[in-house]
Structures are given as structure tokens and as C-alpha cells.
mmCIF file of the N, C-alpha and C atoms, coordinates in Angstrom:
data_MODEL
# 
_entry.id   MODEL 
# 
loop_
_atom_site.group_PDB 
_atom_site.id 
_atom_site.type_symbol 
_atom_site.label_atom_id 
_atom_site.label_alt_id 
_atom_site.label_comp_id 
_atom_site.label_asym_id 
_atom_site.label_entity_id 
_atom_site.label_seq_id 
_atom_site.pdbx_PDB_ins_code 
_atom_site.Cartn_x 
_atom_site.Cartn_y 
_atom_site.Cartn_z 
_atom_site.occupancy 
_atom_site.B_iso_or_equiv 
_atom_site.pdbx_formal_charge 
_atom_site.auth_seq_id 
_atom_site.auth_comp_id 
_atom_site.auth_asym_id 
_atom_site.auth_atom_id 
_atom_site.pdbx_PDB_model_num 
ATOM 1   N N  . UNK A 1 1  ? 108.721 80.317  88.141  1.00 0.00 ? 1  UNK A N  1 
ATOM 2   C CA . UNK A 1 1  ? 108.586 81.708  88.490  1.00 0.00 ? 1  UNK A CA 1 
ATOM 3   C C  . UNK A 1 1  ? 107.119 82.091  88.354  1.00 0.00 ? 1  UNK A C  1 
ATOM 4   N N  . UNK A 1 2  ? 106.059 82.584  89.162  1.00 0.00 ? 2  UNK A N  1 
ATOM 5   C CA . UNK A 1 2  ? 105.119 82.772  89.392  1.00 0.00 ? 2  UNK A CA 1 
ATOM 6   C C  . UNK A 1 2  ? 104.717 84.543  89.626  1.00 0.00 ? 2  UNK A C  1 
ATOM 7   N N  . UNK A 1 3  ? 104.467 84.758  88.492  1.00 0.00 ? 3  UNK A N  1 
ATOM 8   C CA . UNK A 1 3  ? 104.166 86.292  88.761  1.00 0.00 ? 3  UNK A CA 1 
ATOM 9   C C  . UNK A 1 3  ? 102.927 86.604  89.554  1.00 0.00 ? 3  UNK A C  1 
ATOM 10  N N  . UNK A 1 4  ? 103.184 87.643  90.577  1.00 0.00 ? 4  UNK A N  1 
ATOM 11  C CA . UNK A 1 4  ? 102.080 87.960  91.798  1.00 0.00 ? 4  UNK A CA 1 
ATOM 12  C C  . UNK A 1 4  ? 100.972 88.556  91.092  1.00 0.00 ? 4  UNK A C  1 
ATOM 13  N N  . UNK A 1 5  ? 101.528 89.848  90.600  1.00 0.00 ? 5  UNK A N  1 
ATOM 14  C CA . UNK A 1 5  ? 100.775 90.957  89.721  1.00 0.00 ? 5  UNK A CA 1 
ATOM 15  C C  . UNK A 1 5  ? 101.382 91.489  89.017  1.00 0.00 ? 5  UNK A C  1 
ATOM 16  N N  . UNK A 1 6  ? 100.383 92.551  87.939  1.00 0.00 ? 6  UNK A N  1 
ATOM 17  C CA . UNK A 1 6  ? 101.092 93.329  87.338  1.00 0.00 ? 6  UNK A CA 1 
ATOM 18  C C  . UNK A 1 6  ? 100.557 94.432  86.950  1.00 0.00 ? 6  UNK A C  1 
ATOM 19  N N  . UNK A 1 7  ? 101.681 95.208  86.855  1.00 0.00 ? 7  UNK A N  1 
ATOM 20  C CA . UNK A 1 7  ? 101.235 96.811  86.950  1.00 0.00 ? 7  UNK A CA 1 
ATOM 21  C C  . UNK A 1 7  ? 101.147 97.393  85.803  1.00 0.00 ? 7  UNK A C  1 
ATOM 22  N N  . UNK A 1 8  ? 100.171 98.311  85.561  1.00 0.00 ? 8  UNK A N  1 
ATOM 23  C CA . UNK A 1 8  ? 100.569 99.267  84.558  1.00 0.00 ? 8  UNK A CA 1 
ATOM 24  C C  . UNK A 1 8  ? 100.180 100.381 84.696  1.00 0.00 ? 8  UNK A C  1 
ATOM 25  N N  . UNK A 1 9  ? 101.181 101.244 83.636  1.00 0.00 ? 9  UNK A N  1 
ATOM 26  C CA . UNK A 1 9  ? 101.392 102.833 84.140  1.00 0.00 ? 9  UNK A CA 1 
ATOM 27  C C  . UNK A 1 9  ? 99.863  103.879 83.843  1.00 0.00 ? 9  UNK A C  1 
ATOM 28  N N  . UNK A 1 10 ? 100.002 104.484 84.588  1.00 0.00 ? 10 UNK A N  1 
ATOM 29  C CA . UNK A 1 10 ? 98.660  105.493 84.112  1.00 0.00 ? 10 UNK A CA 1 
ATOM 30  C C  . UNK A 1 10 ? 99.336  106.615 83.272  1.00 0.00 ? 10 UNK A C  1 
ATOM 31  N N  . UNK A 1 11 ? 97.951  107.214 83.115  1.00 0.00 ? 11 UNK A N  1 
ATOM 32  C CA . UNK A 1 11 ? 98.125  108.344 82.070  1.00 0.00 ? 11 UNK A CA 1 
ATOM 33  C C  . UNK A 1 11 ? 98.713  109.506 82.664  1.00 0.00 ? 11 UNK A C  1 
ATOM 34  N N  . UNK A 1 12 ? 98.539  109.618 84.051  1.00 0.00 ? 12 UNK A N  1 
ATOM 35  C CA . UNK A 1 12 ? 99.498  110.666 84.665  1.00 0.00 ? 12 UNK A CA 1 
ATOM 36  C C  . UNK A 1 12 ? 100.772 110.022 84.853  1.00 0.00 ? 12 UNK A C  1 
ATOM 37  N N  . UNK A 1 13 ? 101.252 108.999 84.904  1.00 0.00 ? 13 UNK A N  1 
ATOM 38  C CA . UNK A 1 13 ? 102.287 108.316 85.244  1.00 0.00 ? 13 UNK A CA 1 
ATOM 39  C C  . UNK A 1 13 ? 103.258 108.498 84.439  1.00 0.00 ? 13 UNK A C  1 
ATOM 40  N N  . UNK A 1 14 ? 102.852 108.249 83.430  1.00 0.00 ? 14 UNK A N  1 
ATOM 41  C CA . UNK A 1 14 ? 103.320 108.109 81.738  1.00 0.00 ? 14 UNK A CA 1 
ATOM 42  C C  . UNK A 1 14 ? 104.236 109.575 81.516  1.00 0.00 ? 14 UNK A C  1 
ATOM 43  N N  . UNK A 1 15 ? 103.922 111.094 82.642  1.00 0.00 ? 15 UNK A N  1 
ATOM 44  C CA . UNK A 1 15 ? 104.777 111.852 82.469  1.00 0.00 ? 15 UNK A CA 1 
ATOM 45  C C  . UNK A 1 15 ? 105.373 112.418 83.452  1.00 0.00 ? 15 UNK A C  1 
ATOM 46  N N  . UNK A 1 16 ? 105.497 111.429 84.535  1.00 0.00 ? 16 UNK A N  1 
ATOM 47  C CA . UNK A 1 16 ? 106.185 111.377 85.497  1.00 0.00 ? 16 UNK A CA 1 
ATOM 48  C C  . UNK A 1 16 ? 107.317 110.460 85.965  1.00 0.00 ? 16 UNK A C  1 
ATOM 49  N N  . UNK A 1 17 ? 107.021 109.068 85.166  1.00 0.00 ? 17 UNK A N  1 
ATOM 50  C CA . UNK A 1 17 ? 107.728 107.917 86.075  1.00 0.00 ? 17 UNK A CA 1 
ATOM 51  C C  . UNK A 1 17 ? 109.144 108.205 85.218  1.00 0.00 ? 17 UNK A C  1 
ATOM 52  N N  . UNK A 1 18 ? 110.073 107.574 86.326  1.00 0.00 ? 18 UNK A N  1 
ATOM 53  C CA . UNK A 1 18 ? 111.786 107.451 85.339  1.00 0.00 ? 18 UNK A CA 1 
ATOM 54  C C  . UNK A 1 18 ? 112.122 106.169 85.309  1.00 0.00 ? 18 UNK A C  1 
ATOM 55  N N  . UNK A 1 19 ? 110.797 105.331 85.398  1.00 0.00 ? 19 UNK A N  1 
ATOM 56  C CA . UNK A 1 19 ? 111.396 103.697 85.287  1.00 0.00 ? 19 UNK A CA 1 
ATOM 57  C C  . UNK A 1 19 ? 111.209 103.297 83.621  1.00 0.00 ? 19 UNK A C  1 
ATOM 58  N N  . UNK A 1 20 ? 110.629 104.291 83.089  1.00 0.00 ? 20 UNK A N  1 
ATOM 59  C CA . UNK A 1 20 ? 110.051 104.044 81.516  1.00 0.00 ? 20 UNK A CA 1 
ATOM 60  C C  . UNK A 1 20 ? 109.449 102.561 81.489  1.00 0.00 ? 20 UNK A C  1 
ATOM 61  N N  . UNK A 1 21 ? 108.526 102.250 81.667  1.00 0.00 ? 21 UNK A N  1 
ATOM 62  C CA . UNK A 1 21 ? 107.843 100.930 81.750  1.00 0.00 ? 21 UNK A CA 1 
ATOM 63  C C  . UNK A 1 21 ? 106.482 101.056 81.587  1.00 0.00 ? 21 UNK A C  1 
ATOM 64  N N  . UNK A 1 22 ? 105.744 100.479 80.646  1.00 0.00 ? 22 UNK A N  1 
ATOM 65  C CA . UNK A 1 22 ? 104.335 100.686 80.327  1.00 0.00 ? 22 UNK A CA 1 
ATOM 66  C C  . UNK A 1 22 ? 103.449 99.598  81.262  1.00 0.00 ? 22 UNK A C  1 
ATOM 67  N N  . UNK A 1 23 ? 104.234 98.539  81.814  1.00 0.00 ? 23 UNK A N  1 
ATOM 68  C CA . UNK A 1 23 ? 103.694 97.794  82.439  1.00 0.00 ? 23 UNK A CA 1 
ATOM 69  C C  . UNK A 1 23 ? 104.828 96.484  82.994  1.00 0.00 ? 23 UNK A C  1 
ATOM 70  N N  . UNK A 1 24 ? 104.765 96.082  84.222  1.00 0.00 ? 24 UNK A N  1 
ATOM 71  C CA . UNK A 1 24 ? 105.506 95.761  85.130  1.00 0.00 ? 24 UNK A CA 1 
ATOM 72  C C  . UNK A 1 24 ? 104.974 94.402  85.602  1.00 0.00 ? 24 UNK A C  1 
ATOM 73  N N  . UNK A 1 25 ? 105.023 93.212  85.437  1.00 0.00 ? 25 UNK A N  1 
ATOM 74  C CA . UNK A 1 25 ? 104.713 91.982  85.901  1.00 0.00 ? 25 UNK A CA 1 
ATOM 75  C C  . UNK A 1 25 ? 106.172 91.798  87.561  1.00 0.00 ? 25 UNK A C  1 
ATOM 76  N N  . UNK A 1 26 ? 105.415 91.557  88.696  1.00 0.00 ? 26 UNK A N  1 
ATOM 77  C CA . UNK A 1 26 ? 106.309 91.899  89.738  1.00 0.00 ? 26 UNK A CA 1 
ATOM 78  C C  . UNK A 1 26 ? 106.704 90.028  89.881  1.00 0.00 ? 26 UNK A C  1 
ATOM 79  N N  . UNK A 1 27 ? 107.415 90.054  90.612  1.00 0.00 ? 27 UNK A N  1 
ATOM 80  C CA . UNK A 1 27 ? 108.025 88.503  90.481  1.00 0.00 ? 27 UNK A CA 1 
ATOM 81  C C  . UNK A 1 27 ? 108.378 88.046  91.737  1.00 0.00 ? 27 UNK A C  1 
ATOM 82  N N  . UNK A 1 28 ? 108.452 89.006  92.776  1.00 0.00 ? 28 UNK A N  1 
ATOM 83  C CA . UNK A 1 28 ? 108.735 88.914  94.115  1.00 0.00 ? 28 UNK A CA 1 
ATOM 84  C C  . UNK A 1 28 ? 109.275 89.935  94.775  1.00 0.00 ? 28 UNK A C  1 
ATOM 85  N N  . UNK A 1 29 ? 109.247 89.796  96.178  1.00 0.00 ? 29 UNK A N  1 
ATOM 86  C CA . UNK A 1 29 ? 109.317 91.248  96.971  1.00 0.00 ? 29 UNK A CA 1 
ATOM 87  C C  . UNK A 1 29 ? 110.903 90.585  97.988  1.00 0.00 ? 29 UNK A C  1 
ATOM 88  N N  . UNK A 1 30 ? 111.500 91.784  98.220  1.00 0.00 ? 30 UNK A N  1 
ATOM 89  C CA . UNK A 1 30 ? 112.731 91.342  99.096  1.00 0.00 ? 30 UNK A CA 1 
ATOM 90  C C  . UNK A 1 30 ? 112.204 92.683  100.050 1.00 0.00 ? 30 UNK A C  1 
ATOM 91  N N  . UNK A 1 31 ? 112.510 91.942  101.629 1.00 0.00 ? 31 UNK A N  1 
ATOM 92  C CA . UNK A 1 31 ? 112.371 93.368  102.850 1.00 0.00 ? 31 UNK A CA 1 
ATOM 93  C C  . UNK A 1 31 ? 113.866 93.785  103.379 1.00 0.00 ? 31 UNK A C  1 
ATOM 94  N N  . UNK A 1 32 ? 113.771 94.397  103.920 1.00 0.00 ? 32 UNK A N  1 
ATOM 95  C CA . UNK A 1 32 ? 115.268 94.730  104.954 1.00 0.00 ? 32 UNK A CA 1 
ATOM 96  C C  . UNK A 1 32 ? 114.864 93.909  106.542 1.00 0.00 ? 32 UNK A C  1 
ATOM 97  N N  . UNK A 1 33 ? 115.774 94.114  107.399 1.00 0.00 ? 33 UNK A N  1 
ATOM 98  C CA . UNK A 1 33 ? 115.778 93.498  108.362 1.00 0.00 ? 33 UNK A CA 1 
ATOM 99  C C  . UNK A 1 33 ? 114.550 93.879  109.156 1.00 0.00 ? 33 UNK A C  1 
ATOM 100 N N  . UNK A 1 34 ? 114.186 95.136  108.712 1.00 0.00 ? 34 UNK A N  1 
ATOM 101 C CA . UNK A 1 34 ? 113.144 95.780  109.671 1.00 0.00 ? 34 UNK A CA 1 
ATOM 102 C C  . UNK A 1 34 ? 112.074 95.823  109.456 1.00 0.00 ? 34 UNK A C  1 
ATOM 103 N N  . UNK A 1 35 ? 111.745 94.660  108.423 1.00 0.00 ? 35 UNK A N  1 
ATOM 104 C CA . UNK A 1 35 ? 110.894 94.341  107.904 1.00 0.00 ? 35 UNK A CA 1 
ATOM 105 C C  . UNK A 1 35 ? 109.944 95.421  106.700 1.00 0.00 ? 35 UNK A C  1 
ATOM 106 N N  . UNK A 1 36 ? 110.938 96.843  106.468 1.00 0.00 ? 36 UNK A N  1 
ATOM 107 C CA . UNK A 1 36 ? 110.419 97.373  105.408 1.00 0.00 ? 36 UNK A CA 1 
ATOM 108 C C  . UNK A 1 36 ? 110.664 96.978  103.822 1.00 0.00 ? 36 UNK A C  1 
ATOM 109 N N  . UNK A 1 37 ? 109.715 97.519  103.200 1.00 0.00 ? 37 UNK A N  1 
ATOM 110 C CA . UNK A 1 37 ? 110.059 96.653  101.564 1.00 0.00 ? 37 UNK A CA 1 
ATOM 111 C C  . UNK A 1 37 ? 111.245 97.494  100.875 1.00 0.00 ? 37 UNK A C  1 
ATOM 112 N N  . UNK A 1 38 ? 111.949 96.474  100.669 1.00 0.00 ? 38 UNK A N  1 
ATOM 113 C CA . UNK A 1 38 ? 113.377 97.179  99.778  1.00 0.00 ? 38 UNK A CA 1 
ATOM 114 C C  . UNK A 1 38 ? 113.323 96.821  98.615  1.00 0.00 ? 38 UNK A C  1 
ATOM 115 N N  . UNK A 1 39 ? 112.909 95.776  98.213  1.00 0.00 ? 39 UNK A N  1 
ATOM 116 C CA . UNK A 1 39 ? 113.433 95.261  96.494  1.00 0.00 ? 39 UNK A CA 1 
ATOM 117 C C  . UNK A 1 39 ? 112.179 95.150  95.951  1.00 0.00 ? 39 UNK A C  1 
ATOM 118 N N  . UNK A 1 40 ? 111.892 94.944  94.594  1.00 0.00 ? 40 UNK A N  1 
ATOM 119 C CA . UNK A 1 40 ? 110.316 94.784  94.356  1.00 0.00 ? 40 UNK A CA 1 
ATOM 120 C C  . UNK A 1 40 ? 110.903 93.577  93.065  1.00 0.00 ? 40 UNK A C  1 
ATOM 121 N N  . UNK A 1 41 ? 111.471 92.780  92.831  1.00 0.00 ? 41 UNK A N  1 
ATOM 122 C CA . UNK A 1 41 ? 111.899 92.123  91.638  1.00 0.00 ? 41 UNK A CA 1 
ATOM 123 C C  . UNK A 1 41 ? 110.994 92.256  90.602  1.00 0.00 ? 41 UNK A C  1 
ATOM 124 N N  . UNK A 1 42 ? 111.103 92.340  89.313  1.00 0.00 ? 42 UNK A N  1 
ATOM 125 C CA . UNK A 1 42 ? 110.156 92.594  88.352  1.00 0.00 ? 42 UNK A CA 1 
ATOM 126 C C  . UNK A 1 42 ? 111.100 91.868  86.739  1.00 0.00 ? 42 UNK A C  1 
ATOM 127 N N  . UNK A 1 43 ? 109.948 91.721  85.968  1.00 0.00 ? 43 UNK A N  1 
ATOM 128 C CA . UNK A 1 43 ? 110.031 91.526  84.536  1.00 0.00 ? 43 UNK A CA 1 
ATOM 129 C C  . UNK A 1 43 ? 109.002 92.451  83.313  1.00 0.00 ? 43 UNK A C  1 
ATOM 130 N N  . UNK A 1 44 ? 109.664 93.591  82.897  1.00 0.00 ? 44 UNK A N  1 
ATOM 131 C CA . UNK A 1 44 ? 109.285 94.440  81.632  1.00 0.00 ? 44 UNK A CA 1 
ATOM 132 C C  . UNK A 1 44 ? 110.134 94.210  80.791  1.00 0.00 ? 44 UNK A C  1 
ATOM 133 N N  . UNK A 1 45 ? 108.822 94.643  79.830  1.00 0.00 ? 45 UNK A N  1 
ATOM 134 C CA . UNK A 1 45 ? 109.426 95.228  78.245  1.00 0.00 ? 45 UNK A CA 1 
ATOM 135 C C  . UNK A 1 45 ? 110.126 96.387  78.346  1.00 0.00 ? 45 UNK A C  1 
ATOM 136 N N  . UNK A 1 46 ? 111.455 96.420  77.698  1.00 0.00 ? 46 UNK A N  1 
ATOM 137 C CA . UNK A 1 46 ? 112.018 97.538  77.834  1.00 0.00 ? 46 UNK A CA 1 
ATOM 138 C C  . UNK A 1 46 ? 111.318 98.671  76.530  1.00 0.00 ? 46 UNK A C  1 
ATOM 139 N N  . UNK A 1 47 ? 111.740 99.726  76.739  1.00 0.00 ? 47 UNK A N  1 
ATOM 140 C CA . UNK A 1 47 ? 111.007 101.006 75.845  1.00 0.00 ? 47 UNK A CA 1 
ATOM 141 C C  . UNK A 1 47 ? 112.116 102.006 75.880  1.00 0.00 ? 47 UNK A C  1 
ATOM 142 N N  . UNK A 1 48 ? 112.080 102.839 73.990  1.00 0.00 ? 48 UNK A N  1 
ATOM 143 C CA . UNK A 1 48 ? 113.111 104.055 73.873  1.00 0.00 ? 48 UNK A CA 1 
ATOM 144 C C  . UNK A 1 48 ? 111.699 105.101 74.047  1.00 0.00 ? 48 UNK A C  1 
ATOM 145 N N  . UNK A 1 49 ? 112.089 105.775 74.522  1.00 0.00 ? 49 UNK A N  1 
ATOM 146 C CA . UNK A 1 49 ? 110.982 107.132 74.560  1.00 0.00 ? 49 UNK A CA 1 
ATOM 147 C C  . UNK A 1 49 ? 109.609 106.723 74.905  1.00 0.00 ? 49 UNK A C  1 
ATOM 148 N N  . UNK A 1 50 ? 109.251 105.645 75.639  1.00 0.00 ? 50 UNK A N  1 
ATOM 149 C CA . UNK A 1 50 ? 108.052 105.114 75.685  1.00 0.00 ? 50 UNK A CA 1 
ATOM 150 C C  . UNK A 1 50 ? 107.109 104.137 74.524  1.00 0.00 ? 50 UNK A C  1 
ATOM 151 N N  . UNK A 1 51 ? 108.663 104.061 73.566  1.00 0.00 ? 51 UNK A N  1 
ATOM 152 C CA . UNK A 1 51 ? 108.163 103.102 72.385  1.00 0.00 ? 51 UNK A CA 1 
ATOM 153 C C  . UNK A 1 51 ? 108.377 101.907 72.818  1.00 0.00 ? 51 UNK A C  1 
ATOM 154 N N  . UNK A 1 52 ? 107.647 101.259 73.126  1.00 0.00 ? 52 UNK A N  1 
ATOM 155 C CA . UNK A 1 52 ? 108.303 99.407  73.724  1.00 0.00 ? 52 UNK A CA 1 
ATOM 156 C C  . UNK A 1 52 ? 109.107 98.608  72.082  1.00 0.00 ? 52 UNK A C  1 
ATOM 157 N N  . UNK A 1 53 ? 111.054 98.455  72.887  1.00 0.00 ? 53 UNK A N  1 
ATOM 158 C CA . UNK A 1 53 ? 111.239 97.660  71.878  1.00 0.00 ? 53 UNK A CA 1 
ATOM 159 C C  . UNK A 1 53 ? 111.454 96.118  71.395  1.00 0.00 ? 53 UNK A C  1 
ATOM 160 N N  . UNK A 1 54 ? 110.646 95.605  72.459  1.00 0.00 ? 54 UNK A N  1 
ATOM 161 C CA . UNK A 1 54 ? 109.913 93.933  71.890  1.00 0.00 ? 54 UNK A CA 1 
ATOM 162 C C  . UNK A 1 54 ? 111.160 93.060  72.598  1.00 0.00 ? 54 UNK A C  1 
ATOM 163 N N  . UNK A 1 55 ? 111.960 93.924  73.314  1.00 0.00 ? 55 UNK A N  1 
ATOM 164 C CA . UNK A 1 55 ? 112.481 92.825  74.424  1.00 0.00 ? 55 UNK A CA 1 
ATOM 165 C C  . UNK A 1 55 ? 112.188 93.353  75.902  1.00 0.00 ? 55 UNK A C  1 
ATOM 166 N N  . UNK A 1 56 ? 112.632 92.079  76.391  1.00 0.00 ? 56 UNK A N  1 
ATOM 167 C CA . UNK A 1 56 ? 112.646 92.048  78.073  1.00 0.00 ? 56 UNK A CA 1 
ATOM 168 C C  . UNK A 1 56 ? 113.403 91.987  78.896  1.00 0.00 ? 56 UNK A C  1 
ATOM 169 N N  . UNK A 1 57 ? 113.225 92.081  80.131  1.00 0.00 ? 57 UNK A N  1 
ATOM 170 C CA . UNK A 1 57 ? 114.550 92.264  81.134  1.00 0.00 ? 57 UNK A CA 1 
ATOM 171 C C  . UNK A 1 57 ? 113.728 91.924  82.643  1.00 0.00 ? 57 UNK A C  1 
ATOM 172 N N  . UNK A 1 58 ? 114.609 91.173  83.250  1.00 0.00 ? 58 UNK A N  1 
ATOM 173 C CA . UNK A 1 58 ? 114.418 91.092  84.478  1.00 0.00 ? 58 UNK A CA 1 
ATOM 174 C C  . UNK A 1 58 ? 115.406 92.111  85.303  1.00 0.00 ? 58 UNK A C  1 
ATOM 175 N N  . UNK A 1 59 ? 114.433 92.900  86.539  1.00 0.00 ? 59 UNK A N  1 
ATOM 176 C CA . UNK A 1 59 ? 115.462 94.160  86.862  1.00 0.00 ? 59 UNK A CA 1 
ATOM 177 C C  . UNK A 1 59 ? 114.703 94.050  88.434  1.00 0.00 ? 59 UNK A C  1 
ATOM 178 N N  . UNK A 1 60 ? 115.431 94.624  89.589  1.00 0.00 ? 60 UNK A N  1 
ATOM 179 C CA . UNK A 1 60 ? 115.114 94.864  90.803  1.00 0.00 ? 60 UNK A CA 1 
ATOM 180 C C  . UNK A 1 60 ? 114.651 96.557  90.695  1.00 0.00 ? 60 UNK A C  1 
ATOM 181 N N  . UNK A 1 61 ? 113.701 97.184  91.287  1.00 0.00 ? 61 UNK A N  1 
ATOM 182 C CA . UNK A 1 61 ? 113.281 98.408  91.674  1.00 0.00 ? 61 UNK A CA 1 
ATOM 183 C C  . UNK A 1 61 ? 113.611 98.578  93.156  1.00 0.00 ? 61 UNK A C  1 
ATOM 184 N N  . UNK A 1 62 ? 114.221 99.356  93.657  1.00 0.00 ? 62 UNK A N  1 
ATOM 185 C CA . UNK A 1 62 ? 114.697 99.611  95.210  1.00 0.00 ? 62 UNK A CA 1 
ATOM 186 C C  . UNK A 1 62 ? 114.854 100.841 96.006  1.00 0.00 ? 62 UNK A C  1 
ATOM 187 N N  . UNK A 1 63 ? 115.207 101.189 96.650  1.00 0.00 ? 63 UNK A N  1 
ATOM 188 C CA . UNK A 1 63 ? 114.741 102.288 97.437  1.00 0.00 ? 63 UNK A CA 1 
ATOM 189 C C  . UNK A 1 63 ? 113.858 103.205 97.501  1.00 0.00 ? 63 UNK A C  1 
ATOM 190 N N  . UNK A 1 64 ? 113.925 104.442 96.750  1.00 0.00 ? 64 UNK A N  1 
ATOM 191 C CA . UNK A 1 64 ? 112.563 105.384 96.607  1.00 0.00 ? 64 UNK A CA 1 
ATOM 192 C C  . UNK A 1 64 ? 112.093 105.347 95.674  1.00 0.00 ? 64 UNK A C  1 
ATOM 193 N N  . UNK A 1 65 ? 112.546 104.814 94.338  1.00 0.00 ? 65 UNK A N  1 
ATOM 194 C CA . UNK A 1 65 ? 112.164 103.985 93.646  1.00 0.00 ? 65 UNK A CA 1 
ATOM 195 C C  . UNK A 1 65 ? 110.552 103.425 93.493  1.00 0.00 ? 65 UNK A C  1 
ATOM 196 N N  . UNK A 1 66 ? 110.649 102.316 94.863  1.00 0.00 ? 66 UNK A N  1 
ATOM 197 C CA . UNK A 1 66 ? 109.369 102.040 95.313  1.00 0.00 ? 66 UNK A CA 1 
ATOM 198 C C  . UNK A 1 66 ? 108.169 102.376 95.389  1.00 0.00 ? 66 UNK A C  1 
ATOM 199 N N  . UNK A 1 67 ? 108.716 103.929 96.265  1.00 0.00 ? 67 UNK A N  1 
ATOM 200 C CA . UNK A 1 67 ? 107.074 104.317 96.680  1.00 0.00 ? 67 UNK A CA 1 
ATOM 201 C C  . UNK A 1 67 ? 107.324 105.374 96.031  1.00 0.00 ? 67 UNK A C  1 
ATOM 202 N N  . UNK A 1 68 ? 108.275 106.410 95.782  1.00 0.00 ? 68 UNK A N  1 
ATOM 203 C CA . UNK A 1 68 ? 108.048 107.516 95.057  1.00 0.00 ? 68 UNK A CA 1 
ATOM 204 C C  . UNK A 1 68 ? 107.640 107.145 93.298  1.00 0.00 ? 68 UNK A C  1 
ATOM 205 N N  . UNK A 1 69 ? 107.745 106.149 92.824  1.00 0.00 ? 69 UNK A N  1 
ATOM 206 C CA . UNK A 1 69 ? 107.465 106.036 91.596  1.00 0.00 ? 69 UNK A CA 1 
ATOM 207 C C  . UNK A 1 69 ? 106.797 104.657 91.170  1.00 0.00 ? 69 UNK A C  1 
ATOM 208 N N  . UNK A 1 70 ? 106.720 103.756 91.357  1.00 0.00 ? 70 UNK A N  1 
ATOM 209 C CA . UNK A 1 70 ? 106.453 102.494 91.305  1.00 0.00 ? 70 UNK A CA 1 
ATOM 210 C C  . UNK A 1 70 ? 104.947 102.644 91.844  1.00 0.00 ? 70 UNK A C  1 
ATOM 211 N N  . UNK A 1 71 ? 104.659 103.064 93.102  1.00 0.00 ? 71 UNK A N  1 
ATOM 212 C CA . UNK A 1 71 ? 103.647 103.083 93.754  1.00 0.00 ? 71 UNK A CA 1 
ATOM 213 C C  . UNK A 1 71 ? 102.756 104.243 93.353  1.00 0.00 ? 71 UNK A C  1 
ATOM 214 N N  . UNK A 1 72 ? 103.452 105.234 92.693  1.00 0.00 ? 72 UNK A N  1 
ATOM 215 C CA . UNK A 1 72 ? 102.481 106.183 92.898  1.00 0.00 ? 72 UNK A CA 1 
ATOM 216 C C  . UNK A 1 72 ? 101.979 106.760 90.978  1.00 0.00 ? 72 UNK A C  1 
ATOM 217 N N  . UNK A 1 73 ? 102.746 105.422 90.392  1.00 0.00 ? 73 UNK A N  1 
ATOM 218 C CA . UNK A 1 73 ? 102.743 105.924 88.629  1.00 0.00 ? 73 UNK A CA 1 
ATOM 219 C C  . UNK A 1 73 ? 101.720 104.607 88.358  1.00 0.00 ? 73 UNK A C  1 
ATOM 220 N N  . UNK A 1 74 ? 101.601 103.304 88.773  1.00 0.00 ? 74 UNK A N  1 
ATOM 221 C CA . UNK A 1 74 ? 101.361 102.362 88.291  1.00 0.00 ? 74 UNK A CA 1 
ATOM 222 C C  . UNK A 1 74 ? 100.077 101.837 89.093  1.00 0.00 ? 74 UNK A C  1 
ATOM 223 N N  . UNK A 1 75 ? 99.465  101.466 88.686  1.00 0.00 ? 75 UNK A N  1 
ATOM 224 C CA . UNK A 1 75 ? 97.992  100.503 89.306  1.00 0.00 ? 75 UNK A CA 1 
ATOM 225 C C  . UNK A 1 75 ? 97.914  98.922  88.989  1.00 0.00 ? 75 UNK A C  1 
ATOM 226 N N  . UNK A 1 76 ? 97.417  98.726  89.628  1.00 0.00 ? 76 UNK A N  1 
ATOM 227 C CA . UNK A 1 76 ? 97.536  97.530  89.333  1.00 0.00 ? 76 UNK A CA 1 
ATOM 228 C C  . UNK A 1 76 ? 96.125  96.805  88.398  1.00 0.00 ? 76 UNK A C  1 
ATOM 229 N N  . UNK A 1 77 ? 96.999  96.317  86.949  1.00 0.00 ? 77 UNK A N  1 
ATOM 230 C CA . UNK A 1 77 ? 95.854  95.636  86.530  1.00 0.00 ? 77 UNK A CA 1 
ATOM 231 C C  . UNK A 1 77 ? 94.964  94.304  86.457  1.00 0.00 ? 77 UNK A C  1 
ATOM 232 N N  . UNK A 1 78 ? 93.367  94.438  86.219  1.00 0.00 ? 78 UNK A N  1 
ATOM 233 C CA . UNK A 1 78 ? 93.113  93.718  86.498  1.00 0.00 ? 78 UNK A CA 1 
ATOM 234 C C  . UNK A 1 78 ? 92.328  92.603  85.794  1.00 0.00 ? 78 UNK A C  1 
ATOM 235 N N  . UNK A 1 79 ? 92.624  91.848  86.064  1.00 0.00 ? 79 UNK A N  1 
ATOM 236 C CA . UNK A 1 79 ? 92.356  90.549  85.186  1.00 0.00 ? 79 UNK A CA 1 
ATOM 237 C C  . UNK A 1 79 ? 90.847  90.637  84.272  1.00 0.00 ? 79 UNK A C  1 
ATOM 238 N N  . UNK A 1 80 ? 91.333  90.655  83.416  1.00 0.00 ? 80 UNK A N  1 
ATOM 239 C CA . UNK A 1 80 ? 90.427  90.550  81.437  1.00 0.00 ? 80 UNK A CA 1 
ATOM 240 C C  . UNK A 1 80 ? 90.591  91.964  81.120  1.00 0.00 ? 80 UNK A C  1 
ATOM 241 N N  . UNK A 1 81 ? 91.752  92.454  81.512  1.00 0.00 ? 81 UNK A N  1 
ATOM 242 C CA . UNK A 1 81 ? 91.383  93.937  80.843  1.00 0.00 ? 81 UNK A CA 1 
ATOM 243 C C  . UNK A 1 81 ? 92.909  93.791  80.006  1.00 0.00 ? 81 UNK A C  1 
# 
């Protein structure tokens, strides 16, 4: 399993997003027939209230999901930071 990238949430994000995820390693992308992006596969730390509690989960992100929150809470980080 080869992670592409990975995301993490910004400081505006942090009181907006409903995926509760401080940061998002993506794992692969699934499209629909029409070649738009539907699935975003991912692996986070899960978190209660934004406290990360030291486990993980592999989970799909999908529909508006995507771009209403995924895309617009998270940046992508970048390597040595």
C-alpha cells in the first residue's frame, strides 16, 4: 500500500470540517463512470473532540464529502514539515 499524499487540516478547517481528522494520508482514488472523483480511500488517526486517540482506521470519503470538506479544510503537506 503506497500512500500518494497527505493532508492536513488547517486552522480554519479545524472549525469547520465533520470528518474530525487532523491529518489524512490518502491511499487511492476511485472515479464513477464519468470519470468524476467519487471515493478518495484514506488512512487516519481517529480523534474524540479533536483529541487524537492513538488508533487508526482505514475509511472511504465520498460524495460531497470530497470537495465540500476534504478539499476545502485540508492542504496538503509537505515533505520535512
Amino acid at each position: 500500500m503506497d500512500i500518494k499524499v497527505t493532508l492536513v487540516l488547517t486552522e480554519r478547517g479545524r472549525k469547520h470540517t465533520s470528518l474530525g481528522f487532523d491529518r489524512v494520508d490518502i491511499l487511492d482514488f476511485g472515479y464513477a463512470q464519468d470519470g468524476t472523483l467519487e471515493t478518495v480511500l484514506c488512512i487516519g488517526q481517529y480523534s474524540e473532540g479533536h483529541v487524537p486517540t492513538g488508533s487508526f482506521g482505514i475509511f472511504p470519503i465520498v460524495g460531497a464529502d470530497i470537495f465540500d470538506d476534504l478539499f476545502m479544510h485540508y492542504n496538503v503537506e509537505k515533505e520535512g514539515e
